[in-house]
C-alpha positions in Angstrom: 0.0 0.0 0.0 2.8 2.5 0.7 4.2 1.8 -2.6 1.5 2.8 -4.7 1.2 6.0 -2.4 4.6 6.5 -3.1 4.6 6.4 -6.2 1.3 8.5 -6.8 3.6 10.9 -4.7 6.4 10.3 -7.5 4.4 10.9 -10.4 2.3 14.3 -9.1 5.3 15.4 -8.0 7.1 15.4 -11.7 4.1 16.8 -12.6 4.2 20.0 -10.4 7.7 20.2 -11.4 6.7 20.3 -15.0 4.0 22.9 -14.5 6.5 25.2 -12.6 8.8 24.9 -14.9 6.1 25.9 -17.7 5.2 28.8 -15.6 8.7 29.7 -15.2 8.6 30.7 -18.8 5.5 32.5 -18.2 5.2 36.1 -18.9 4.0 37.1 -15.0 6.5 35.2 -14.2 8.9 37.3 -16.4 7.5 40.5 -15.6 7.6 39.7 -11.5 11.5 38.4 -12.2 12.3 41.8 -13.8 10.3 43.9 -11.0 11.4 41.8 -7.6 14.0 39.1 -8.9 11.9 36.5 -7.9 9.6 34.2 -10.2 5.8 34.3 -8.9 4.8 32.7 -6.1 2.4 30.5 -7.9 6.1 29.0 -10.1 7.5 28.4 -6.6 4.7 26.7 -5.3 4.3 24.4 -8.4 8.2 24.2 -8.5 8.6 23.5 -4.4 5.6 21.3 -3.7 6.8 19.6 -6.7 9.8 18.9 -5.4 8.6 18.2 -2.1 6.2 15.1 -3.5 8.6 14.3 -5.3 11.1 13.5 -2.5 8.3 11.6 -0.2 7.4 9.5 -3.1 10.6 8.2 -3.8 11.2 7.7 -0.1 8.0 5.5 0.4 8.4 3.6 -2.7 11.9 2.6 -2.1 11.8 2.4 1.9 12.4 -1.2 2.4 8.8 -2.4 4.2 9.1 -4.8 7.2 6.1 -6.9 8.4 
């Protein structure tokens, strides 16, 4: 059961990280860069949470289970 959580986890998390990265290119994202010198807060969301999933997925698919 943790294993197909984890990689659920996995697979939204590449997909966050492909949005973010999408929205990187974005042109808010380009006008808030050239204004604060950070991307929007939506891109890091997307990028973070990403990222975040990401990292638990892999963790609970590959954590060796013990009964």
């Amino acid at each position: 059961m943790n294993r197909a959580v984890g990689i659920a986890l996995l697979v939204v998390g590449i997909v966050l990280i492909v949005y973010g990265l999408q929205a990187s290119d974005s042109v808010s994202s380009g006008v808030s860069r050239l204004f604060t010198g950070a991307p929007t807060n939506r891109t890091l969301g997307f990028l973070l949470g990403g990222a975040a999933s990401a990292v638990i997925g892999l963790v609970l698919t590959f954590r060796s289970s013990r009964a």
